[in-house]
Residue frames relative to the residue before (quaternion, step in Angstrom):
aa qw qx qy qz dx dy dz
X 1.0000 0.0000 0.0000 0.0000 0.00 0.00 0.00
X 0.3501 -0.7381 0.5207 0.2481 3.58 -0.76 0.89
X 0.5639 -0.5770 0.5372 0.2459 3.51 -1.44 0.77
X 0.3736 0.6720 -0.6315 0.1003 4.40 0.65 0.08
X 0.6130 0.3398 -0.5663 0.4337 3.67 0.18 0.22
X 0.2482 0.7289 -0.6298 0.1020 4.08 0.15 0.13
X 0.7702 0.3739 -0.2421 0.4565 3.77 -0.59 0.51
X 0.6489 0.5690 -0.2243 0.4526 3.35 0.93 -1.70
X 0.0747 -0.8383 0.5397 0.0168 3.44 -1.58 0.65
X 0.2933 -0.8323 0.4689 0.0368 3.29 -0.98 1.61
X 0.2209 -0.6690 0.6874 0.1764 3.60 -0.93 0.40
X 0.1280 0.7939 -0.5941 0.0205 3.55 -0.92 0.68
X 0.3655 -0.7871 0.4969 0.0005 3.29 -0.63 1.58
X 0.7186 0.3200 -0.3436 0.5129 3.55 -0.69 1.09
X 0.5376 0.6542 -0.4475 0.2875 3.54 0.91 -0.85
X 0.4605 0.7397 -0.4485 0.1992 4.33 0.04 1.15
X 0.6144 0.3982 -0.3020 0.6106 3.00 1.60 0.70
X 0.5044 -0.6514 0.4847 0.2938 3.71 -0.98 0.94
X 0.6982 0.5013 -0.2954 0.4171 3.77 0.99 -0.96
X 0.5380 0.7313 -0.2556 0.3323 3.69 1.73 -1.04
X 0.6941 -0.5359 0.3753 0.3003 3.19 -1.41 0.45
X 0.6129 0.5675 -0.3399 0.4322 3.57 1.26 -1.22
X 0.6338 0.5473 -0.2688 0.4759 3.82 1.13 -1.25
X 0.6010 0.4747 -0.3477 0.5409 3.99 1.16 -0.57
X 0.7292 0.2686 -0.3310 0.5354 3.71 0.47 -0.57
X 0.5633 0.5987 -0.4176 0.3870 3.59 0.51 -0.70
X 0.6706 0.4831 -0.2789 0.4891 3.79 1.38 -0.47
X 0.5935 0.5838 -0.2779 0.4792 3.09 0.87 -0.95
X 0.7679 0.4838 -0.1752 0.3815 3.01 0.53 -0.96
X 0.5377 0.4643 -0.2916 0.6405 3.52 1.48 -0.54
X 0.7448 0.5178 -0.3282 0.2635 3.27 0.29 -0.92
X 0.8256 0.2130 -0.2302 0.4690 3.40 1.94 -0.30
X 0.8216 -0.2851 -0.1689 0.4638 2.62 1.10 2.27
X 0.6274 0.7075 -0.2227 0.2371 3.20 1.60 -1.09
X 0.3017 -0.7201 0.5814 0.2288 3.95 -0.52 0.32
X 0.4401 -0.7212 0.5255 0.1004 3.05 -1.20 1.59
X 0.1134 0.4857 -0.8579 -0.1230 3.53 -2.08 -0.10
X 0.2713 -0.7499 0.6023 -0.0357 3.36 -1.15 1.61
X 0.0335 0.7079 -0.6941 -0.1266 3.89 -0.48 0.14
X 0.1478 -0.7098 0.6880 -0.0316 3.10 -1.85 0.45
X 0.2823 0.8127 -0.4795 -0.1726 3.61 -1.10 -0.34
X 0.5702 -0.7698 0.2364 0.1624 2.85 -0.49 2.02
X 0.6533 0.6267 -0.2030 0.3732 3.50 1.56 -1.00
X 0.6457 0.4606 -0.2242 0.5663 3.50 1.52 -0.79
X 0.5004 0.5031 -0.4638 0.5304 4.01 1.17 -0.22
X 0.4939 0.6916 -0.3142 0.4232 3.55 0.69 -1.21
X 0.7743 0.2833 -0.2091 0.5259 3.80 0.02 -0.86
X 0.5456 0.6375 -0.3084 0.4481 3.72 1.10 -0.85
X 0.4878 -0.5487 0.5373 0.4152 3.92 -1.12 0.59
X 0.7048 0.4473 -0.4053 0.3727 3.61 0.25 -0.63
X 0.4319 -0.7504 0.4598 0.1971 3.38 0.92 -0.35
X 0.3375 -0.6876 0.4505 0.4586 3.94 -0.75 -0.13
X 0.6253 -0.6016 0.4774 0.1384 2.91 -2.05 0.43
X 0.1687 0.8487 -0.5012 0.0034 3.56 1.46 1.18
X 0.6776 0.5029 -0.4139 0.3416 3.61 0.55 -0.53
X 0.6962 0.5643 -0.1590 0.4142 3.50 1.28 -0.48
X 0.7532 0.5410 -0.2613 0.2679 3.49 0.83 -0.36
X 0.2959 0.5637 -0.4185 0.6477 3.22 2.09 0.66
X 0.7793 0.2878 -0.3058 0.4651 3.52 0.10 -1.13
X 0.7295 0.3679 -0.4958 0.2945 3.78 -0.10 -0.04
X 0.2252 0.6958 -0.4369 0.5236 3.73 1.80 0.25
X 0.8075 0.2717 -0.1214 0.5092 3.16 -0.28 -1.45
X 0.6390 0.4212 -0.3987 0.5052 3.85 0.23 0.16
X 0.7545 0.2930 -0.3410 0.4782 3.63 0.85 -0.38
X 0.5293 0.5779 -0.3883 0.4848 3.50 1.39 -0.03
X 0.5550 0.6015 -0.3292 0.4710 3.45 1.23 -0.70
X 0.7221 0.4194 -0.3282 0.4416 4.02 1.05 -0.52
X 0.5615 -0.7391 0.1770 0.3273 3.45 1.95 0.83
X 0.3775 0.7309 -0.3016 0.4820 3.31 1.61 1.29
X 0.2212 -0.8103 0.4460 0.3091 3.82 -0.32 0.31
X 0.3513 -0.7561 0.5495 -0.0532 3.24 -0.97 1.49
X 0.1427 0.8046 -0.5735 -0.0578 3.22 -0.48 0.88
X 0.0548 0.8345 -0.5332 -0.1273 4.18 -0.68 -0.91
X 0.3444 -0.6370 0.6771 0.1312 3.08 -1.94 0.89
X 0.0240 0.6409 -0.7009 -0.3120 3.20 -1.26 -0.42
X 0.0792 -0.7812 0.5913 -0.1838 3.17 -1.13 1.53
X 0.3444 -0.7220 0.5849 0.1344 3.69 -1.07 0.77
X 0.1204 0.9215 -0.3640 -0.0623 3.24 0.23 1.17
X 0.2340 0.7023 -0.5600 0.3721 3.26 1.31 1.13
X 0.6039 0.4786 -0.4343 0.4664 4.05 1.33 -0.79
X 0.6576 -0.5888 0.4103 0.2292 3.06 -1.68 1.00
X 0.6936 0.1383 -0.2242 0.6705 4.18 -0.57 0.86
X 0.3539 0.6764 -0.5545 0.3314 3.82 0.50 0.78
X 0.5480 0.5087 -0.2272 0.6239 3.37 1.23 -1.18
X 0.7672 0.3919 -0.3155 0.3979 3.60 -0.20 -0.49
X 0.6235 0.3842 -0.3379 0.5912 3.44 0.92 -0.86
X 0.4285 0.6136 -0.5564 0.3609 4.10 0.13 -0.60
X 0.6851 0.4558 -0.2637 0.5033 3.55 0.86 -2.34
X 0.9653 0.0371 -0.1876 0.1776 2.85 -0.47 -1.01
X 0.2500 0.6253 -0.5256 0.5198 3.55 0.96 1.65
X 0.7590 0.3023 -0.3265 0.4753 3.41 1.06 -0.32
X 0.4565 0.5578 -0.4441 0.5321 3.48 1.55 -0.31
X 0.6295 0.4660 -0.4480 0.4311 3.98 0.17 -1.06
X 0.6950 0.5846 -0.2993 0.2925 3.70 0.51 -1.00
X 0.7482 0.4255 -0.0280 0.5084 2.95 0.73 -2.07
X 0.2170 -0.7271 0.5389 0.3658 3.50 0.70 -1.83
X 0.6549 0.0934 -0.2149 0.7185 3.77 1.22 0.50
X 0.0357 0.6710 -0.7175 -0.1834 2.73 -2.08 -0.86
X 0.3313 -0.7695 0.5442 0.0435 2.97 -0.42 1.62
X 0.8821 0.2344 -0.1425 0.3830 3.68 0.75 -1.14
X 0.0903 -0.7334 0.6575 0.1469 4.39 -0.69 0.15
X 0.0987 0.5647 -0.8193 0.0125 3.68 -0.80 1.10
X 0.3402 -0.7130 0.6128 -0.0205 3.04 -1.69 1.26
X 0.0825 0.8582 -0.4474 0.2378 3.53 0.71 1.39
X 0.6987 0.3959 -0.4366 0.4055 3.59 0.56 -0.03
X 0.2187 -0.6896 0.6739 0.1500 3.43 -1.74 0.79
X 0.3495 -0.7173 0.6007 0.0501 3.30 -1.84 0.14
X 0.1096 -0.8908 0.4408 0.0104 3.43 0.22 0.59
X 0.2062 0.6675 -0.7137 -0.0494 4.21 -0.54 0.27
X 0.4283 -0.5795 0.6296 0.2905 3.31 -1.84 -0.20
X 0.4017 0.5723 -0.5841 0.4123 3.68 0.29 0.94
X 0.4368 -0.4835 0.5959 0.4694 3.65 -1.49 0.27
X 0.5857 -0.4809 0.4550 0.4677 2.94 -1.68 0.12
X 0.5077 0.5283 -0.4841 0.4784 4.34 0.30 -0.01
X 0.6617 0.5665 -0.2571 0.4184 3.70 0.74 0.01
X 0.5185 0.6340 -0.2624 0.5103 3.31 1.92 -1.41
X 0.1764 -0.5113 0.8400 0.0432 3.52 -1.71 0.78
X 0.6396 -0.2872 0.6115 0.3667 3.11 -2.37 -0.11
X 0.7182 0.4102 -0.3458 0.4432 3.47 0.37 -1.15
């Protein structure tokens, strides 16, 4: 596999479960060169059948660091307002750019959507 993302940097949002989609691209993406900022939030897996991924989310760090990329993460709720903004720039303090935005996390309620607020 060739290294053309080498330098370039990706935030990738959802990435808190080893079986999940965010952890499949979050590899890929390391794997062609890129450096990560990962978000997660452990509290919304929690309520989910799959549960969160507390024993695991050190070790999949260290498995994408292992493909010789820097790996950082937050775990953030980014439904709270300036959550988005801090995500950026927490990965900008880290990294110093960001070249890439995969948009990978979901949110789920059981109301209709005539039920939904801002809050």
């Amino acid at each position: 596999m060739t290294r053309e993302l080498q330098g370039r940097v990706a935030i990738v949002t959802g990435a808190s479960r080893r079986q999940g989609i965010g952890f499949a691209i979050a590899r890929r993406l390391a794997s062609m060169g890129a450096g990560l900022f990962l978000q997660s939030y452990a509290p919304y897996d929690r309520l989910k059948p799959w549960g969160a991924n507390e024993q695991n989310g050190d070790g999949m760090v260290s498995e994408l660091r292992a493909t010789g990329v820097r790996v950082e993460s937050i775990e953030l709720e980014l439904s709270e307002p300036g959550s988005p903004a801090k995500l950026v720039t927490s990965a900008t303090e880290m990294h110093g750019h960001v070249d890439i935005l995969v948009i990978n996390h979901a949110y789920d309620v059981a109301e209709s959507l005539d039920e939904l607020s801002i809050e």
